[in-house]
Residue, then its C-alpha position, 0 to 999 in steps of 0.5 A: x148647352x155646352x160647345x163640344x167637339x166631334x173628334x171623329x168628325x172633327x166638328x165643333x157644335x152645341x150639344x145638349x149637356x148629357x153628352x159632356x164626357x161620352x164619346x165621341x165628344x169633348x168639351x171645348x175649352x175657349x181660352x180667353x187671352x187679355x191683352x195689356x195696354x201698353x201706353x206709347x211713350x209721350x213724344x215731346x218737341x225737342x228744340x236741341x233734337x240731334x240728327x241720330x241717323x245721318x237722314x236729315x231729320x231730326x223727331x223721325x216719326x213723330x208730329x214732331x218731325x223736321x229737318x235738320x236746322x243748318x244754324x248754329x248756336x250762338x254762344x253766349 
């Protein structure tokens, strides 16, 4: 039995097949909508990582995440 819609009284309900196509009814077209995986980014620790917004966090919002070193670098 096909899904069909009432548009008189605006009801959807399952209707036996011979009423497809009379009035009142219309069959109800279900659109199926697939949504794309989209992988995150790998998030990886960085030793050299850079305070980018002057919050005193270096990796914001990841596992990663640390403030920010007050050691310098030596140079060799």
């Amino acid at each position: 039995m096909p899904k069909l819609y009432n548009t008189v009284t605006k009801k959807t309900m399952w209707m036996p097949s011979h009423y497809m196509g009379q009035f009142p009814f219309e069959e109800v077209v279900e659109e199926v909508v697939v949504a794309e995986v989209v992988e995150a980014p790998k998030v990886v620790y960085n030793p050299d990582a850079v305070d980018g917004d002057g919050d005193g966090l270096v990796q914001d919002g990841t596992k990663f995440q640390r403030p920010v070193s007050s050691k310098k670098k030596r140079k060799n």
